[in-house]
Each structure stands twice: as C-alpha cells, then as structure tokens.
C-alpha positions, 0 to 999 in steps of 0.5 A: 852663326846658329848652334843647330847648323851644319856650318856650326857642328862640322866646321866651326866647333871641331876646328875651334876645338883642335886650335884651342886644345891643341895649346898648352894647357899653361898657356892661358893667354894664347887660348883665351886669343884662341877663344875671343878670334873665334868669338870674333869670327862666329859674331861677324859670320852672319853680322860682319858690318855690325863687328864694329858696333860690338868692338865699340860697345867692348871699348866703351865698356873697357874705359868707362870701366878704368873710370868707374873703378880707378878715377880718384872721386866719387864724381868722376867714378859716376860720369864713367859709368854715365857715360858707358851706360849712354853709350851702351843704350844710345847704340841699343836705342837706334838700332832697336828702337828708331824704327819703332819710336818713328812710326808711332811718331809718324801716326801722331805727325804724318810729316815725321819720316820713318826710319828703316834700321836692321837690328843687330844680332845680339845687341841687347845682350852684349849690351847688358852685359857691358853695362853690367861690367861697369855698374859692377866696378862702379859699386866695388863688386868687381876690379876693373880689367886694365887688359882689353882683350879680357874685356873684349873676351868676356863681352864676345865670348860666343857661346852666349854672345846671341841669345844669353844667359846674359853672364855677369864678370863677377860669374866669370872674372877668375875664369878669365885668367885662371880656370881649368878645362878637365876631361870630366867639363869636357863630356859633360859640356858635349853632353848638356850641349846635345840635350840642347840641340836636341830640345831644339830640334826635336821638339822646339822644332815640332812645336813651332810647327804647329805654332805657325801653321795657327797663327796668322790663321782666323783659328777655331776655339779648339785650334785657337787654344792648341796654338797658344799650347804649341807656341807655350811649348815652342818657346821654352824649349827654344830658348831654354835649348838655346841656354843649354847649348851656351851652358855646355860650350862655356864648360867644354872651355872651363867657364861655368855660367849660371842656369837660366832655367828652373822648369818654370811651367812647374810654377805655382805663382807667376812670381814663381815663374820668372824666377825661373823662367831667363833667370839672367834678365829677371836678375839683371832687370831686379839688380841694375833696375829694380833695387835702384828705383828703391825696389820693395823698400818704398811707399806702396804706391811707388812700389807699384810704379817700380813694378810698371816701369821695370815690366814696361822695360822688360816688355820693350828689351824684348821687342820694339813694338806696343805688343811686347810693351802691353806683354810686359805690363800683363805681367808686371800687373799680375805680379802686382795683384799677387803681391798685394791681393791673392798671392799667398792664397795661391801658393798656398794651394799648389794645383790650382795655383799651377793651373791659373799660372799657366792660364796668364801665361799662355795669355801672355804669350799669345800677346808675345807672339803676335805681329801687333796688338790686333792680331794678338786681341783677335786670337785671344777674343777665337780662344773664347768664341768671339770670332772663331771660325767654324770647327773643321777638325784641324785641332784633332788632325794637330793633336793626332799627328803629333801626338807623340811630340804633345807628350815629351813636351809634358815629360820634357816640362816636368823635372822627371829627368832630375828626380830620376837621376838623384833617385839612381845615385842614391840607391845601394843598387851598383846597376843604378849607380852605373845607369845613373852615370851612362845612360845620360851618355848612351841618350846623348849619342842618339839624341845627336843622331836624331837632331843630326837627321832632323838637321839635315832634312829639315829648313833652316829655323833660327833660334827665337831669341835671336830676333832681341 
C-alpha cells in the first residue's frame, strides 16, 4: 500500500485511526495489537505471499536476540548474532541478488541458469532493522525483548516498514510500551505528513515527469543536463517526501523517529551530503559496517579499502545491477580524494565547493538512474557533446512549461522555510508569533487540496525507494 493513494487516505489511515484511538488510552497493550494488525495488513495489502518472509525475518530476529543478550558465554552470545545476521542476509541475498549474481554468472558460463525472483517490497529495510535489533543487544546498547509481539511490532511498524528511515530499537525501545500520543504530536504529525504528500505529489510528481520523458531518450546536450536536473530534484523530493510522511504517522502514534534528511543539496562537500542526505542508511553502513572494519583508526592504505568496501555495499543495497555498484564506488572514491587530497580547501570556500558538490552528484545520479551502465556512460558522454542529438528546443519547451515547478524545486531546496519560521518565533511582533503557529496549519489544509487533486487526476506513481 502507497501513502499518496486513495486505498491509503480515505481507508486505511481514518479506520486504523478510529480503531487505535478509540482505546483507551491506559491500554498500551491492546493499541500496540491495534498498530502491528494494521502494520500486518498494510505489508500484506500489496505483498500478501512475502508476509511470511517478514514474520520469519521477525522470528529470527526475536530469538537471535534472546541469544545475543541473555546466553551465559560470550561464544554463544556471538553464534546468536551469526546466525540472525545470515538469516537476515540469506533472505536479502535470494531475493535481491540471485537474479542478479546469475546472469553475471550466465555471461562467464553460458550453462549457468538464470534465475527469475521478484523482490519483496521493503526487505532490505526490515532486514537492516532486524539485524541492527540483535547487533544492539549483542553489544549491551539494548535489552532483548523477551515479548515477540514488541519484536513483531518494532520490525513491522508501517509507517517506515517500506522505504525507511531505517529505525533503530534503541530510538524507540521505551516507545514501545511507554509513550503518550497527545493532541499537540497528533496536528503536527497530520501536518509533517501532508507537507510529505505534498512534496510528493507536487513536485516529485512534476519532476519525475521530465525525468522519464529524458531518459530512455538519445537527448541533446541541453536536454541531457535538464534531465540530470529533473531526476536531481525527483528523487530528493521523492523519497525525502517518503520520510516525511513516516516521520508524521509514527508522531500521530507517539513514536518519535530520527530525521533522514538535512537539505543535503546545501552541501558544501560531498562528506557534507551523506550526512544529510538518508541520514539512517549512512548511519547504519557507518555503525555496523564501517567502525567494525576498523573505521578511520587504521593504516591508510586500509582506511581506503574500508572506504571501498562500505560504498561497494552501499551501491549493491540500493540496487542489484553493476550500475548501483560503480554509483557506489563514484562515491566512496570521491570521499576518498576529500579526505586525503582537497576536501578542506573546498570547505573552506563555501560557493564553489556547493557547485562542484552538486556537479558529482548529479553525475552520479545519472549513474543511479539508469537501466545499466551503457545507458548511464551514453547519457553522461550527450551531457558533454559526445553523442548528443541535434538541439531541437525541447529542453526551452521543459524549462518554459514547467517553469514554475523549476522554481519551488530551488525554494523547496533550500532551508528558507526554517529560518523564516524561527525568524517569526523570535520576533517581539504577536502578529508573527501568531503567523509562526498557523500559517504551517492554514499551508497544510491546501497542500492537501492541492495533492488530493493531483491524486485523483493523476496515475499511479509509486514512490522510488520502493524498488530497494
């Protein structure tokens, strides 16, 4: 089920809310049933033969953390976690990687069959999320749950069960069995949740729109940049929309997740970017990857094969397919020649380091975005000339019709809306104070006009990260 749907907003969300809050309130056990039933049935409304694979990642996760946190030795405390881990990234590996790993087999070995396996939807982030469960326990950050119903509930909690931010138990372990849902989380939850829609709708939807009329195209050079520039703009607001939405819905319950986005296009070096940009993946990859290889704390030399190996992970979590592996190391190579050749210089001047930022990322996006490597080489050599076709005015008509959109999506960028925001709560004026508090509220009700429109005349456009 999608959060910017009609099955979502007028069935699924009103009745889930009437059910859950129309228990009492001093009844956290039968509202926590409430909330992991409806997580239950929102993963199996779309993926009812993969509701298995989630209860087995949930029971896997259940016991190997009984294991990691109460076996009496430290050997049979590690064998838990092992054996939760290759649980976890057994399931991940068939059904995200076979398909994969067998036609690059195939290419060496003609005999070798390929498999065909659909991907289950959200696997790899309740699969992180279960092994971060256990490797938490393991290391004495978090008590394991002797309840498997909390451990069912923390894995499958809907707001961020498909496309994250990927929610650590210790964020949420109190949550659990002691939070309190006031009417205050409650507007501002329905209000972060419809300024997601809205950046959905709006302008993910505006922008995917002239992403994928681009590509798939032979583009002039003009067109070719405009593209890179559309699908730029696509999939922050996309998926930054996406955590938006999971960040409102967890509040309107009384859970308070992380945020997973810090306007990362503000960037003055790309280390600056991912930490801002899916702040929960880059944290999890630093936490349970990275500082176990040895981290920074190591030779040089194996500080930069640390550096491989966790972007070379990053890449293939995203996507099975040797483009999101090279989109990967684009990146881990970059962060390398920051560390160690130019990234203090470009700190240190706040313009152009934002500029050439921006220029790497877009490259590598243009690496994410494409069905394989070919394509993404032929459309980055349009960008520089090399292959373009000729310049027939396409990229005016894209800049011209959606000339509006192009301009919220440089506002909507940009942290404009906070510093306004704290520039009205500080002033001495009770007119601004009072603009400070409704005017999100009075934006809220007709950005849900607006989406609702869009929603209701427009096709069905799932959200990005879905497909990881």
């Amino acid at each position: 089920m999608v959060f910017a749907s009609t099955a979502f907003l007028l069935y699924f969300l009103p009745v889930l809310l009437a059910v859950y809050f129309i228990v009492p309130r001093r009844y956290r056990a039968l509202r926590n049933a409430v909330l992991l039933i409806f997580s239950l049935i929102f993963y199996g409304y779309g993926s009812a033969k993969y509701l298995l694979l989630m209860l087995f990642s949930v029971t896997a996760n259940y016991f190997g953390g009984l294991g990691a946190g109460l076996c009496k030795t430290r050997a049979a405390r590690r064998t838990s976690l092992i054996l939760a881990v290759i649980a976890g990234l057994g399931s991940l590996g068939y059904f995200k990687y076979a398909g994969f790993f067998s036609e690059t087999a195939h290419a060496l070995l003609p005999g070798v069959p390929v498999l065909s396996v659909a991907l289950p939807i959200g696997i790899s982030f309740f699969t992180f999320q279960g092994i971060s469960y256990v490797a938490d326990v393991y290391r004495g950050n978090a008590a394991p749950q002797k309840n498997p119903f909390y451990v069912a509930l923390y894995i499958s909690l809907f707001p961020q069960l498909i496309a994250g931010p990927i929610v650590r138990y210790t964020q949420i372990e109190r949550e659990i069995t002691d939070r309190r849902e006031t009417l205050h989380d409650f507007s501002a939850g329905i209000q972060r949740f419809i300024f997601g829609l809205a950046k959905k709708m709006i302008l993910a939807g505006a922008a995917g729109e002239i992403a994928d009329a681009v590509f798939g195209t032979t583009p002039s050079t003009s067109l070719a940049w405009l593209g890179a520039l559309a699908y730029t703009a696509q999939i922050y607001f996309d998926f930054s929309a996406y955590s938006d939405m999971a960040i409102g819905l967890g509040r309107i319950f009384g859970f308070r997740f992380a945020e997973n986005f810090n306007y990362p296009y503000i960037a003055r070096t790309v280390t600056d970017f991912w930490r801002r940009w899916h702040i929960s993946l880059s944290s999890w990859f630093r936490d349970y990857v990275y500082i176990p290889l040895g981290g920074s704390r190591v030779s040089k030399g194996r500080h930069i094969l640390n550096l491989l190996i966790v972007w070379s992970l990053t890449g293939l979590w995203h996507g099975a397919a040797w483009n999101f592996i090279l989109w990967g190391l684009w990146f881990g190579v970059i962060l390398i020649a920051e560390k160690y050749l130019w990234g203090s210089r470009l700190a240190a001047r706040p313009v152009l380091g934002n500029i050439i930022t921006m220029l790497v990322v877009v490259f590598g996006w243009v690496l994410f975005r494409a069905d394989t490597v070919g394509d993404a080489i032929r459309y980055l050599s349009a960008m520089f000339g090399v292959g373009a076709a000729a310049d027939n005015g396409q990229s005016v008509y894209y800049l011209l019709e959606y000339l509006p959109e192009w301009i919220l999506f440089i506002l909507c960028a940009l942290p404009l809306r906070d510093v306004l925001r704290k520039r009205l709560e500080n002033t001495a004026s009770p007119f601004a104070r009072k603009a400070a508090v409704w005017g999100p509220k009075a934006a809220a009700i007709l950005l849900l006009f607006l989406s609702y429109i869009k929603l209701s005349t427009g096709s069905f456009n799932p959200f990005i990260y879905f497909r990881f």
